[in-house]
The first five atom37 places (N, CA, C, CB, O) and aatype in JSON, in Angstrom:
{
  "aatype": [20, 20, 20, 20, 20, 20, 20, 20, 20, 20, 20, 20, 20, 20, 20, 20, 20, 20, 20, 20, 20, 20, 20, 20, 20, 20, 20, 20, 20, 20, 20, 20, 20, 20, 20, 20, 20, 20, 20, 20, 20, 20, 20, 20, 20, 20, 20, 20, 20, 20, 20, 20, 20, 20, 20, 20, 20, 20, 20, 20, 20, 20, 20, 20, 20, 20, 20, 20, 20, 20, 20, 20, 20, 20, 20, 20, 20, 20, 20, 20, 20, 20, 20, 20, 20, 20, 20, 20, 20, 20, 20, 20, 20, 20, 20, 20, 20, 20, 20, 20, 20, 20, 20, 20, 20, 20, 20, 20, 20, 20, 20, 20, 20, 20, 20, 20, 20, 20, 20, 20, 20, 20, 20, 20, 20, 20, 20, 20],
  "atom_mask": [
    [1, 1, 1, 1, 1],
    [1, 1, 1, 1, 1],
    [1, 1, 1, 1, 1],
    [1, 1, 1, 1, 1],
    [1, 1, 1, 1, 1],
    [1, 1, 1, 1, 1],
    [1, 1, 1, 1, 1],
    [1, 1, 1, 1, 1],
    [1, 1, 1, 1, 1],
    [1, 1, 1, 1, 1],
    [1, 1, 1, 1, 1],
    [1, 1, 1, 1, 1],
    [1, 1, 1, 1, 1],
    [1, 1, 1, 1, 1],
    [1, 1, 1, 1, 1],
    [1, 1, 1, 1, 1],
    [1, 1, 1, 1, 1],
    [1, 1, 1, 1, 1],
    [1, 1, 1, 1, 1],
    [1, 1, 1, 1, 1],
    [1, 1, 1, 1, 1],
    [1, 1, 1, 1, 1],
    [1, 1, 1, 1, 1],
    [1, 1, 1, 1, 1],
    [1, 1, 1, 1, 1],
    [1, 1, 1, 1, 1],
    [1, 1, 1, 1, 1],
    [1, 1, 1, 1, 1],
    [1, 1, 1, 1, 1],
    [1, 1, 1, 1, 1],
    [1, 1, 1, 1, 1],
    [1, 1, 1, 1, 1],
    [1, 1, 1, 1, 1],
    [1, 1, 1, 1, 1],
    [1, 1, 1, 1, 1],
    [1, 1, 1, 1, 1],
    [1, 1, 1, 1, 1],
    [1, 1, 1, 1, 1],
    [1, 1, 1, 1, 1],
    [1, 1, 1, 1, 1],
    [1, 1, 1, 1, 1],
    [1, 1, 1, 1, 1],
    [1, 1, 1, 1, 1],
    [1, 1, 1, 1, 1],
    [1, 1, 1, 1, 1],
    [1, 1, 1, 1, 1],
    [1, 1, 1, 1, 1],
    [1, 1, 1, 1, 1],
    [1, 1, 1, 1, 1],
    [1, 1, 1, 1, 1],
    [1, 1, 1, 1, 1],
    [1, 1, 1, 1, 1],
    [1, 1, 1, 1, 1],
    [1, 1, 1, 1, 1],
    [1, 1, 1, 1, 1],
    [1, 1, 1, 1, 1],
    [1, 1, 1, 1, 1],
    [1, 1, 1, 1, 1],
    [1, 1, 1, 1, 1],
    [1, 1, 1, 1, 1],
    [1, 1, 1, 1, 1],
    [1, 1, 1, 1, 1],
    [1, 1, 1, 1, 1],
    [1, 1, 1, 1, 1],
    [1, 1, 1, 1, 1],
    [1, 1, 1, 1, 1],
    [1, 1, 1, 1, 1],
    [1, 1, 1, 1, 1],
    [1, 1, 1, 1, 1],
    [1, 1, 1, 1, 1],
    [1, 1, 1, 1, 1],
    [1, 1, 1, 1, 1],
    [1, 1, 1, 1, 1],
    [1, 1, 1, 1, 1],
    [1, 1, 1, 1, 1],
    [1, 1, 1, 1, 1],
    [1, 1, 1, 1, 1],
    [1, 1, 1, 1, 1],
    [1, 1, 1, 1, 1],
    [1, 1, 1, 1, 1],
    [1, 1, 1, 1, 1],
    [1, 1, 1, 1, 1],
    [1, 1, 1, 1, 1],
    [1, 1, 1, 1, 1],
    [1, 1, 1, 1, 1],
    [1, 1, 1, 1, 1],
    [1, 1, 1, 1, 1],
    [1, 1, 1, 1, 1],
    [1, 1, 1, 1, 1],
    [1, 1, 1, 1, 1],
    [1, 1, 1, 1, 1],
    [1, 1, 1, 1, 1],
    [1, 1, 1, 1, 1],
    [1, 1, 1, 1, 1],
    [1, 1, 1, 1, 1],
    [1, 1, 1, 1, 1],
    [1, 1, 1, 1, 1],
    [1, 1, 1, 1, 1],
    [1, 1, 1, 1, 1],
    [1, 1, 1, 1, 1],
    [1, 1, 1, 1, 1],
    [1, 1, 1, 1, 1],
    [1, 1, 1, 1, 1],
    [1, 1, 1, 1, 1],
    [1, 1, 1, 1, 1],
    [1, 1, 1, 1, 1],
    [1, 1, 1, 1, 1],
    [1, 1, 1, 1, 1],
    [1, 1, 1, 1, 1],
    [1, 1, 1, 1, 1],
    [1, 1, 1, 1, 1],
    [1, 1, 1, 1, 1],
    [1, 1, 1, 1, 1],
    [1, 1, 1, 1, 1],
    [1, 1, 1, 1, 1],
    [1, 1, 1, 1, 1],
    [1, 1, 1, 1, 1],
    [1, 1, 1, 1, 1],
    [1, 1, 1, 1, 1],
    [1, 1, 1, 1, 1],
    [1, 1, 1, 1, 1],
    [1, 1, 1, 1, 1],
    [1, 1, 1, 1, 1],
    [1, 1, 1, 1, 1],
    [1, 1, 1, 1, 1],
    [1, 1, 1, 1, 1],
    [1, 1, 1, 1, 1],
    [1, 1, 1, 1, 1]
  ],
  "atom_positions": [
    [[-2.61, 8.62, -0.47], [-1.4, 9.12, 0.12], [-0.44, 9.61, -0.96], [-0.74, 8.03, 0.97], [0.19, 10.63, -0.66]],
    [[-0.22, 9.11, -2.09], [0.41, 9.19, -3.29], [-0.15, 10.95, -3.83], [-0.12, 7.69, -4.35], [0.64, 11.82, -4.18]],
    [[-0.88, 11.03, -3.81], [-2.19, 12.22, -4.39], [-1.86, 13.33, -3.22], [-4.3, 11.52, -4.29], [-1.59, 14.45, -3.65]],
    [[-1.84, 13.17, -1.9], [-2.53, 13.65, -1.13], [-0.96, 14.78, -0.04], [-3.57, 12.16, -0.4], [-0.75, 15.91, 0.42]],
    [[-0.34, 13.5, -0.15], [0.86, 13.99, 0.71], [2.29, 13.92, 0.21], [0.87, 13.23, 1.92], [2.76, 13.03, -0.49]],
    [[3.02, 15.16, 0.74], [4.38, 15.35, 0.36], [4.75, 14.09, 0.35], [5.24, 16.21, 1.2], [4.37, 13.17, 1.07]],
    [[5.82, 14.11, -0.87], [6.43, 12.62, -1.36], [7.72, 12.35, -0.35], [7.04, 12.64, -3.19], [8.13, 11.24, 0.0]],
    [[8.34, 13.87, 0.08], [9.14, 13.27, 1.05], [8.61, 12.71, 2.57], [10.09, 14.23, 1.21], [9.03, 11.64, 3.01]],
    [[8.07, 13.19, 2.99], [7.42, 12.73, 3.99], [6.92, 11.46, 3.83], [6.54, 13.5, 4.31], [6.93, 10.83, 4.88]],
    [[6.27, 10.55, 2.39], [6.0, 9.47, 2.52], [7.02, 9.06, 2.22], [5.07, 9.04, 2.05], [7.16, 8.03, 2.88]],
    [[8.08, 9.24, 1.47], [9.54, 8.07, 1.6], [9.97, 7.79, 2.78], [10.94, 8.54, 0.97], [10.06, 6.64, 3.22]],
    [[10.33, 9.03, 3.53], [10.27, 8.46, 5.1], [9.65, 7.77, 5.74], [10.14, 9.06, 5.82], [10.34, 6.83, 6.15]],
    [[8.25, 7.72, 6.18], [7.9, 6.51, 6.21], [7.81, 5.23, 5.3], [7.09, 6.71, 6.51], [7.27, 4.19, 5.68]],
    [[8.53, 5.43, 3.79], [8.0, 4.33, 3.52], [9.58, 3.65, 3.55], [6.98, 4.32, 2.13], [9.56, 2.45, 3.26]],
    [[10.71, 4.12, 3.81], [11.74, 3.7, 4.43], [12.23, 3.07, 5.85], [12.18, 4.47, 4.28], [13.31, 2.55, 6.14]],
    [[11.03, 3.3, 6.66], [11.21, 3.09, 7.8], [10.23, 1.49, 7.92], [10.81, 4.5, 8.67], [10.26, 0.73, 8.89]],
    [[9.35, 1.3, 6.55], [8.85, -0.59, 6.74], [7.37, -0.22, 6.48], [9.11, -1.63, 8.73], [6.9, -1.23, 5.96]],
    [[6.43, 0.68, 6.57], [5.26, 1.28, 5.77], [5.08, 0.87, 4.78], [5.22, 2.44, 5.51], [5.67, 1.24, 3.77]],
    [[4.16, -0.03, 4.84], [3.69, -0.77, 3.86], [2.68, 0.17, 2.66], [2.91, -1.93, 4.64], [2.75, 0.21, 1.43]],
    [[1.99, 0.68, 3.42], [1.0, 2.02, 2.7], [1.97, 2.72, 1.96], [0.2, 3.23, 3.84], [1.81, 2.66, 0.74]],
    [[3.02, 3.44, 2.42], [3.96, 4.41, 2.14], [4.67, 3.8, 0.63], [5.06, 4.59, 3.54], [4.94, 4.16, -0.51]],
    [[4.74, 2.83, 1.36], [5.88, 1.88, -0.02], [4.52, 2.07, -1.54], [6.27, -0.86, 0.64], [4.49, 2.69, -2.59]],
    [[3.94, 1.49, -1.1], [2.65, 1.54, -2.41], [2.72, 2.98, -2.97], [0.8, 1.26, -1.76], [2.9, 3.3, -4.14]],
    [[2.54, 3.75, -1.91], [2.64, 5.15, -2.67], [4.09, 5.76, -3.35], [2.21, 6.21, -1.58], [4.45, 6.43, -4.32]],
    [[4.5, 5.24, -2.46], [6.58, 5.27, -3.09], [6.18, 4.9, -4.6], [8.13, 3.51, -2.2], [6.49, 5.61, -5.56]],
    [[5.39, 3.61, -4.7], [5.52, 3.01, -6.08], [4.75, 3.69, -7.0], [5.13, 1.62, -6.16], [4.87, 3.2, -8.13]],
    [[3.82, 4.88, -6.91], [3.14, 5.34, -7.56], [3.27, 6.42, -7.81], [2.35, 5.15, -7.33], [2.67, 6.8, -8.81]],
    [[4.14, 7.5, -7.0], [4.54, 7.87, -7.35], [6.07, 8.24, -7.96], [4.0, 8.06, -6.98], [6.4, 9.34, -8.4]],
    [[6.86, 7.11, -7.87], [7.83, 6.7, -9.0], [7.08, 6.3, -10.19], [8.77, 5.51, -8.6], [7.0, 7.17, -11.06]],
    [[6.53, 5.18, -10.41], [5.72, 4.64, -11.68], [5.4, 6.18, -12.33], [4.09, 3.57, -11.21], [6.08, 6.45, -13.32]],
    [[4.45, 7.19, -11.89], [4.01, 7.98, -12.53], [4.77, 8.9, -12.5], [3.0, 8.21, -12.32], [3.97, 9.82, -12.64]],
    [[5.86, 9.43, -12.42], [6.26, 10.73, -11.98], [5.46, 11.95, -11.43], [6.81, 11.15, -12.91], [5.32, 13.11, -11.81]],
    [[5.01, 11.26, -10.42], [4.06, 12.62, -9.58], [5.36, 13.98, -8.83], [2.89, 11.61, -7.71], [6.58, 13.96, -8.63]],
    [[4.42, 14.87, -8.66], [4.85, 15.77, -7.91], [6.27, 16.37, -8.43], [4.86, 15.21, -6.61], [7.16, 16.81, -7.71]],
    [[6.27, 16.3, -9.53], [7.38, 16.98, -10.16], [8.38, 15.7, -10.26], [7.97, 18.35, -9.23], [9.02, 15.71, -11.31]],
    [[8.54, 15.06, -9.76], [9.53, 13.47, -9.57], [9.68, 12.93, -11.49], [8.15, 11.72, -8.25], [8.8, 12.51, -12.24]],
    [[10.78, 13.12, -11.68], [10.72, 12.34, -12.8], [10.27, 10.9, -12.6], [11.96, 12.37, -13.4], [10.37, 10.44, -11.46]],
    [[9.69, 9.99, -13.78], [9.27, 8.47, -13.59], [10.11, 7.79, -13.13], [8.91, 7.77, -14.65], [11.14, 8.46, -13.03]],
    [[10.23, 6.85, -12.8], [11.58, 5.95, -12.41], [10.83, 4.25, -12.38], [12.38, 6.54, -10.46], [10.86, 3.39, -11.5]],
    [[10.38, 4.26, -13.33], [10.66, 2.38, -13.35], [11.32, 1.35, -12.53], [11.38, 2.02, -14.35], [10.79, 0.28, -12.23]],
    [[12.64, 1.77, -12.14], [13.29, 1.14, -11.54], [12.94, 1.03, -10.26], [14.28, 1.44, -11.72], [12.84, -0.06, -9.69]],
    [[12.65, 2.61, -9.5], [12.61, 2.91, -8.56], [11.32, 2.41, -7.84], [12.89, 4.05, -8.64], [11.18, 1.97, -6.7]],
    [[10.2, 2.65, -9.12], [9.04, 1.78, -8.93], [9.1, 0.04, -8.56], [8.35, 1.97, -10.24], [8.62, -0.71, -7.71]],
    [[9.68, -0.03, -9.34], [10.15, -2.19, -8.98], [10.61, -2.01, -7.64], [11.9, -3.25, -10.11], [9.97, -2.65, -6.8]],
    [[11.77, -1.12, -7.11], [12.31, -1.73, -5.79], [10.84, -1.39, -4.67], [14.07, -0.79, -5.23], [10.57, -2.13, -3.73]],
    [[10.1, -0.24, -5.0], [9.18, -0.16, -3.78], [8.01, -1.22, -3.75], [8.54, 1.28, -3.72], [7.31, -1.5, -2.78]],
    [[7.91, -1.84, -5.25], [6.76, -2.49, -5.38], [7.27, -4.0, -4.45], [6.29, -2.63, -7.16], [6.57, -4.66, -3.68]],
    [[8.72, -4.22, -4.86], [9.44, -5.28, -4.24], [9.12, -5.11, -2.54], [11.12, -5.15, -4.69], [8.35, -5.9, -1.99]],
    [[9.75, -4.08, -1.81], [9.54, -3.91, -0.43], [8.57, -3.54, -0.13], [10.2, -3.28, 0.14], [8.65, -3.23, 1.06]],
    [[7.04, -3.27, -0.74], [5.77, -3.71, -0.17], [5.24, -5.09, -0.31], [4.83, -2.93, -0.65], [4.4, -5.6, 0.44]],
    [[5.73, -5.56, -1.17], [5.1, -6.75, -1.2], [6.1, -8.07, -0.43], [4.76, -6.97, -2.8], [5.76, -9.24, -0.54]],
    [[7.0, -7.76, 0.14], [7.91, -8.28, 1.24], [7.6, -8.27, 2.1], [8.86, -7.91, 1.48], [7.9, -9.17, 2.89]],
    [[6.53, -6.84, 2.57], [6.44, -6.39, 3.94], [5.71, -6.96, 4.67], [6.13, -5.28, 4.11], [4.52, -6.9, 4.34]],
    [[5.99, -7.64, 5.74], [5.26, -8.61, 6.39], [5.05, -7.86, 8.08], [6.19, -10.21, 6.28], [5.83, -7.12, 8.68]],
    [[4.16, -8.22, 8.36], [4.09, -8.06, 10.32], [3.1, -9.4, 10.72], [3.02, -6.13, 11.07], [2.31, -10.18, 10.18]],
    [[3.71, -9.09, 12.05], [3.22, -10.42, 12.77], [2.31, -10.0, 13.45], [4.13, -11.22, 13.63], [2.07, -8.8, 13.6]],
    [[1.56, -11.11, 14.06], [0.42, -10.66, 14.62], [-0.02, -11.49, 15.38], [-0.46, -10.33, 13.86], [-0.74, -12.42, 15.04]],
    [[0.53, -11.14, 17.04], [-0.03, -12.69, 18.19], [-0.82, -12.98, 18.18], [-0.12, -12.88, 19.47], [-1.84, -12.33, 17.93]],
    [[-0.71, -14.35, 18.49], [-2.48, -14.99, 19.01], [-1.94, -15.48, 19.77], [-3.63, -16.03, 18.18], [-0.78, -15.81, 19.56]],
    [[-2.63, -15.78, 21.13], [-2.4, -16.22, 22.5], [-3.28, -17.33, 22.27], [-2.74, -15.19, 23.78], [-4.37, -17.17, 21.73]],
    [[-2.79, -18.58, 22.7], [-3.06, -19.96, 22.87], [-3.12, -20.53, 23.76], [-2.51, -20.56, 22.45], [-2.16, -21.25, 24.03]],
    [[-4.33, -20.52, 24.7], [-4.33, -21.45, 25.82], [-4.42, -22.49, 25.99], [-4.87, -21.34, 26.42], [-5.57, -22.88, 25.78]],
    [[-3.62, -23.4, 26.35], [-3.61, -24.78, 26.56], [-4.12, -25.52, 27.94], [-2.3, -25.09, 26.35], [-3.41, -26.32, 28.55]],
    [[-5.06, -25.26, 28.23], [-5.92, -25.98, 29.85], [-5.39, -27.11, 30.32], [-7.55, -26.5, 29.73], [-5.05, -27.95, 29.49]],
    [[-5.2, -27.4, 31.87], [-4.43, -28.64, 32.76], [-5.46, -29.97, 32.09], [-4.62, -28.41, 34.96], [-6.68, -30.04, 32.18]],
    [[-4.56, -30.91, 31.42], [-4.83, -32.48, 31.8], [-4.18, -33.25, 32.02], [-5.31, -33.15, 31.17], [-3.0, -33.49, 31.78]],
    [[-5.32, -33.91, 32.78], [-4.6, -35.34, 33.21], [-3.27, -34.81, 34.03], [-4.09, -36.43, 31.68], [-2.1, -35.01, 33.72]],
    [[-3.73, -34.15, 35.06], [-2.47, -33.47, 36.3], [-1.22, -32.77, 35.74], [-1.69, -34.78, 37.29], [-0.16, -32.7, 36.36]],
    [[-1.45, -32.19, 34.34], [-0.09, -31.76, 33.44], [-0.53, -29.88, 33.86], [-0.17, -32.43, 31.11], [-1.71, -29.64, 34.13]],
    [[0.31, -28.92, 33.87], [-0.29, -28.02, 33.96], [-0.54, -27.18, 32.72], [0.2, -27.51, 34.83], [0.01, -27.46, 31.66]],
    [[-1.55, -25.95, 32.89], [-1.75, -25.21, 31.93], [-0.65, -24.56, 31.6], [-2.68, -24.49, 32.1], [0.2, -24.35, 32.46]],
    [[-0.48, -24.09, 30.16], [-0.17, -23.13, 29.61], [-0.32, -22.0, 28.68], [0.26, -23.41, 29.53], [-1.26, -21.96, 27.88]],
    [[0.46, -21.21, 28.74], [0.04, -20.16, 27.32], [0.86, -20.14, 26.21], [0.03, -18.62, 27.61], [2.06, -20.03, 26.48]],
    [[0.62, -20.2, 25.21], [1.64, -20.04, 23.77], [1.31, -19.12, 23.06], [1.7, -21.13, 22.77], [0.12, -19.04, 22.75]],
    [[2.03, -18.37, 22.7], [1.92, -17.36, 21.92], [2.47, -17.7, 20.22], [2.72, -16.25, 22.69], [3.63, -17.99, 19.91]],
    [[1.25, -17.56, 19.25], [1.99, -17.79, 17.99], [1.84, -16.86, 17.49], [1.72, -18.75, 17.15], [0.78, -16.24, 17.58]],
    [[3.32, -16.25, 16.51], [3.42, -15.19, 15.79], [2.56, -15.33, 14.14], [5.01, -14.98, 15.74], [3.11, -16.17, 13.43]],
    [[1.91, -14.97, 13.78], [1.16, -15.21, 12.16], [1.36, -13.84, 11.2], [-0.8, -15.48, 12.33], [0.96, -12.67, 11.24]],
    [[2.17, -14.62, 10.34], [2.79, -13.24, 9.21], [1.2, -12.9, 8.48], [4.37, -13.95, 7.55], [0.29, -13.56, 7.98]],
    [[1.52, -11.27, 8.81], [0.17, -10.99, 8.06], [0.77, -10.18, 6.97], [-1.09, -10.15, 8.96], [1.86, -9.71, 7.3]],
    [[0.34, -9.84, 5.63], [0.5, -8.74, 4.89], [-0.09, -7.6, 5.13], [0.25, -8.95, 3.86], [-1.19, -7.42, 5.65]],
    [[0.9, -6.6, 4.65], [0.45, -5.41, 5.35], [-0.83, -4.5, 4.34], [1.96, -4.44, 5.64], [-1.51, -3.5, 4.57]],
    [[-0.74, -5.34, 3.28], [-1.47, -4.98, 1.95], [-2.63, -5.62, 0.93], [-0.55, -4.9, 1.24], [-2.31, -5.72, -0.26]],
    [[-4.01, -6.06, 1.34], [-3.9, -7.23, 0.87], [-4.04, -7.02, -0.89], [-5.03, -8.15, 1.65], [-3.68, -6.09, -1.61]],
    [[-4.6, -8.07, -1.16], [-4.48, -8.42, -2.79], [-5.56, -7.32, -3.49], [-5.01, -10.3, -3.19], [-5.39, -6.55, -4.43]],
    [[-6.51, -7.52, -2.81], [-7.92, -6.75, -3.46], [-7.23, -5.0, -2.92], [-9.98, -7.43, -2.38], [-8.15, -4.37, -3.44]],
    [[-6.77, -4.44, -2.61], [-5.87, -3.26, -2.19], [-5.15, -2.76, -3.16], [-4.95, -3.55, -1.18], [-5.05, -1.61, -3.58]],
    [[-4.73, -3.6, -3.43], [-3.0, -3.77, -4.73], [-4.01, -3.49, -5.63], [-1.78, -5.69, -5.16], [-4.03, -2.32, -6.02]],
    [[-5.28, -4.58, -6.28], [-5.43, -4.72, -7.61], [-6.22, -3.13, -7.86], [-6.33, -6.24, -8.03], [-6.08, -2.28, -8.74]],
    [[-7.04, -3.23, -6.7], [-7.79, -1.46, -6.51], [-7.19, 0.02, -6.71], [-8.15, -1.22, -5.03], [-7.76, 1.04, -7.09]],
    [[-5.52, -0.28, -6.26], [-4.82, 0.76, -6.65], [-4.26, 0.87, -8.1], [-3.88, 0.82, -5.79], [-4.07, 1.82, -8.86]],
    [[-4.05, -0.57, -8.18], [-3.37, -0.35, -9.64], [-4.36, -0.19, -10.98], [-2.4, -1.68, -9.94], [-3.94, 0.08, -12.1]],
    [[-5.89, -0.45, -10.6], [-6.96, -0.35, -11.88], [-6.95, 1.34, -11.36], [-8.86, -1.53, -11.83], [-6.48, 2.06, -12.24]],
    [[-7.24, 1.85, -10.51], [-7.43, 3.22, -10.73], [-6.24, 4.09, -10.63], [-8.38, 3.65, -9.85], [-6.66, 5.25, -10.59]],
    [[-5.07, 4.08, -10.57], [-3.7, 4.62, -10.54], [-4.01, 4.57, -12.48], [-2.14, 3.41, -9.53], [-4.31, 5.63, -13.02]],
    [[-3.89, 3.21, -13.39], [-4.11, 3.05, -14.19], [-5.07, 4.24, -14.97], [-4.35, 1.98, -13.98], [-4.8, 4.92, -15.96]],
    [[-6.28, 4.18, -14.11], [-7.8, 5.07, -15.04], [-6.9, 6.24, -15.09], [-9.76, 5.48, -14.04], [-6.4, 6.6, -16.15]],
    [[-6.67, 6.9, -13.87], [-5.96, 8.37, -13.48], [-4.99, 8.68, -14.84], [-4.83, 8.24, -11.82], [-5.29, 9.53, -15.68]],
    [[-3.95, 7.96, -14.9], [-3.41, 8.04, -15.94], [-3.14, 8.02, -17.03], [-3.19, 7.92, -15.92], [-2.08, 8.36, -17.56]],
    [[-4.54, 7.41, -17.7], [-5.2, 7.07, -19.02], [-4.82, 5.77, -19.46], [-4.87, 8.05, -20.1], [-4.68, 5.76, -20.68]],
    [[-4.6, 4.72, -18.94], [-4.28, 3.7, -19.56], [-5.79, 3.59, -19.71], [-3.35, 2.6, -18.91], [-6.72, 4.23, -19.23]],
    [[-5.7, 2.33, -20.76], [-7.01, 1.92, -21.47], [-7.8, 0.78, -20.63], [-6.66, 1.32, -23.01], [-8.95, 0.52, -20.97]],
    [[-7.3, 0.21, -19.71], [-7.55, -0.44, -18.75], [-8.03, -0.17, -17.52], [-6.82, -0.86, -18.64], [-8.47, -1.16, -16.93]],
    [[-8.09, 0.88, -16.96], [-8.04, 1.25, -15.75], [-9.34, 1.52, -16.09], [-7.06, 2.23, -15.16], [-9.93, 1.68, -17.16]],
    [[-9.76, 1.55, -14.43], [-11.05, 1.04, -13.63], [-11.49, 2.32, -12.74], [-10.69, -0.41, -12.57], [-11.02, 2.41, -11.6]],
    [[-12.26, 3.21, -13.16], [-12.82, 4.62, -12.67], [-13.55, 3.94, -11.39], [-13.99, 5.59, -13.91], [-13.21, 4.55, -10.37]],
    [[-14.2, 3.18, -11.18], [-14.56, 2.57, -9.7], [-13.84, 1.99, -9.11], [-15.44, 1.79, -9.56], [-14.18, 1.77, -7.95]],
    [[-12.73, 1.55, -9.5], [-11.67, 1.51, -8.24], [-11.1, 2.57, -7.45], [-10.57, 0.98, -8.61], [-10.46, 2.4, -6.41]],
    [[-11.37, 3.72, -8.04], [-10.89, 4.93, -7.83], [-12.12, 5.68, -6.51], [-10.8, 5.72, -9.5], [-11.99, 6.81, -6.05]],
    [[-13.11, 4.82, -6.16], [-13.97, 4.56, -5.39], [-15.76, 5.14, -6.39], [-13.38, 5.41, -3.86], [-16.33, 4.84, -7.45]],
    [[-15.97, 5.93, -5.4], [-17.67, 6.29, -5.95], [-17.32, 7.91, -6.55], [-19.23, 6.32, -4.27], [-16.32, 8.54, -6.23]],
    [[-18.89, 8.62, -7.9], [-18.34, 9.42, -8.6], [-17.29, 10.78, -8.01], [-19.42, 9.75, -9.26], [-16.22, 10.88, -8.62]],
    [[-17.49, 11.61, -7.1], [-16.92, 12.29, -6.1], [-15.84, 11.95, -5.84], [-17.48, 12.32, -5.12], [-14.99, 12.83, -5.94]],
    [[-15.42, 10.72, -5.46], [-14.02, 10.38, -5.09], [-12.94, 10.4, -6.38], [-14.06, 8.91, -4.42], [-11.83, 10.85, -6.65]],
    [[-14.0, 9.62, -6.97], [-13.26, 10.11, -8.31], [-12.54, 11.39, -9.06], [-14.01, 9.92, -9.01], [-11.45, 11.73, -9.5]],
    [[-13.74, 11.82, -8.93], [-13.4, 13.92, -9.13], [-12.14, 14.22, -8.16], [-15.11, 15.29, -8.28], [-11.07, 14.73, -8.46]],
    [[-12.54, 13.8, -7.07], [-11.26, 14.28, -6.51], [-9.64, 13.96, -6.86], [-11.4, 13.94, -5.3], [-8.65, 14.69, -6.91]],
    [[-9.91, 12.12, -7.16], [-8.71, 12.03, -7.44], [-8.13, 12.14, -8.32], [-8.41, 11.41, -7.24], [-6.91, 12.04, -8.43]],
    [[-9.0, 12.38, -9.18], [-8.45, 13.16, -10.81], [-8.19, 14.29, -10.33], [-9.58, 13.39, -12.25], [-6.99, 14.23, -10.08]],
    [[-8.67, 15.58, -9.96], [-7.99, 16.89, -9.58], [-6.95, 16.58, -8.71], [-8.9, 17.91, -8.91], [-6.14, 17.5, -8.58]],
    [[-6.67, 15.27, -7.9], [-5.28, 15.51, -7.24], [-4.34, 15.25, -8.15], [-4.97, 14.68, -6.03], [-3.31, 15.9, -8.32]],
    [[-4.85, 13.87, -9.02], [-3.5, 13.4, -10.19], [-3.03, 14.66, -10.88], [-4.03, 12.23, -11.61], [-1.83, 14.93, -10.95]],
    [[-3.91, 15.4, -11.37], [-3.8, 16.69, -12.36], [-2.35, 17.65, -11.61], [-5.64, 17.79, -12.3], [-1.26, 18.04, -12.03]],
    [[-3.07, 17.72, -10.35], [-2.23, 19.03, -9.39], [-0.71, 18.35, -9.07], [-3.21, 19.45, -7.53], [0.32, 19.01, -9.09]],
    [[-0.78, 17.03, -8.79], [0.46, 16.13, -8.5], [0.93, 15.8, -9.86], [0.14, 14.75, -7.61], [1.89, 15.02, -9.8]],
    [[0.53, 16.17, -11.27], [1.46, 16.28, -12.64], [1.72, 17.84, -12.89], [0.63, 15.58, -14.1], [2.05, 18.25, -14.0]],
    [[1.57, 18.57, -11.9], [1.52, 20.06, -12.15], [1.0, 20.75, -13.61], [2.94, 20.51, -11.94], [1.58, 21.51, -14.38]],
    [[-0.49, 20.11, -13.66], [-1.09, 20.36, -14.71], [-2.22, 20.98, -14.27], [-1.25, 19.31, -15.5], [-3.06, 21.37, -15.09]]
  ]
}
């Protein structure tokens, strides 16, 4: 999404609680994509409000009649992340490769093809 789509269009969603959006907010602040100067800072607050970003997620709980008591239903809310861990670390080893750190992980960036691609998007999103 960072690579792929107008940066304003993802601030908007990633202002509106977009957890995806926010990640890409952060990447492309971290890197200065798309003409965007870098912003460090700007990077911390999105990295902050994705990793805040929580949703819930019902589970319906039936509780069956005993002993002449009647049934009921409960509904429990369970905070899920909108991002998980293996997500985060996947973006940040190949956000990393893309950009030449010495660390970064060309298979996080998925299989060889995907790769190609997302190097020609990083390239086109540094207007290089």
């Amino acid at each position: 999404m960072a690579l792929s789509e107008a940066p304003d269009a993802v601030e908007a969603r990633a202002n509106s609680g977009d957890g995806q959006a926010q990640l890409a907010m952060l990447i492309v602040s971290m890197y200065g994509l798309h003409g965007r100067t870098p912003d460090i800072l700007a990077a911390g607050r999105w990295r902050d409000q994705a990793l805040a970003n929580r949703r819930f997620m019902p589970i319906t709980q039936y509780t069956a009649a005993f002993n002449g008591s009647p049934s009921r239903v409960n509904i429990i809310n369970v905070p899920v992340q909108t991002i998980s861990a293996a997500q985060w670390q996947a973006v940040d080893r190949c956000s990393d490769f893309l950009s030449g750190v010495e660390f970064g992980d060309a298979a996080a960036c998925g299989d060889a093809d995907d790769t190609r691609q997302r190097q020609a998007q990083w390239r086109l999103s540094l207007g290089q």
